[in-house]
N, C-alpha and C positions, 0 to 999 in steps of 0.2 A: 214151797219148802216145808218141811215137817215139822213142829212143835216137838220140842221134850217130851210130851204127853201121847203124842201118836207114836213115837218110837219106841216110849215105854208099853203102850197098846200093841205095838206088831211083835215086841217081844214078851208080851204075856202072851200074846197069841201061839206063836214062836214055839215055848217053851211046855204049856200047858199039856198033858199028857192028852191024849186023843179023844179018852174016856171022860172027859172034863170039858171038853169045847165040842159046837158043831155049830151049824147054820139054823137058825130059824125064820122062815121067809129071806131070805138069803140075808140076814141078819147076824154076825157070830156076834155068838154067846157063851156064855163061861158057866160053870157052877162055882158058886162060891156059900160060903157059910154066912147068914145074915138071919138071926136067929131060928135058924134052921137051912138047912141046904134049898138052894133058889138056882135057877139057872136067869144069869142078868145080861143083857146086850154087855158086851164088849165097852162101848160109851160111857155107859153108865157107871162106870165103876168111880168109884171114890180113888182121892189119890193114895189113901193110905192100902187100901186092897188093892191097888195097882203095886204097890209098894212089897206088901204080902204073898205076891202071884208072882213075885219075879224071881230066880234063884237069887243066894248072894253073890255067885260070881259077877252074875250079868247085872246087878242091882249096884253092885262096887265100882263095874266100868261106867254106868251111867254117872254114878259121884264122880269117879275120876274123868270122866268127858266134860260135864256138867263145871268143874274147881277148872280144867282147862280152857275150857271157849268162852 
């Protein structure tokens, strides 16, 4: 079963515009801004950039799934 945290991961994945993610060593990774633009495994990500990468629609259902279960 899936963590909060992995599902938040397949929808930054998800979500991410094309130009922003790809595989490395069959790795996905994202760019993100960490004082300066980096491209980080997916994993890696902190939770607040997990937080930052997700639109507010889909950020709002995870609150609202998240206050129900």
């Amino acid at each position: 079963m899936k963590t909060l945290r992995d599902k938040k991961l397949d929808a930054v994945w998800k979500y991410k515009h094309r130009d922003y993610k790809g595989r490395i060593n069959g790795v996905r990774c994202v760019l993100i801004y960490r004082n300066g633009t980096t491209s980080v495994p997916l994993t890696d990500l902190t939770d607040a950039e997990i937080e930052d990468s997700l639109p507010a629609a889909v950020r709002a259902a995870f609150t609202e799934e998240n206050s129900n279960g």
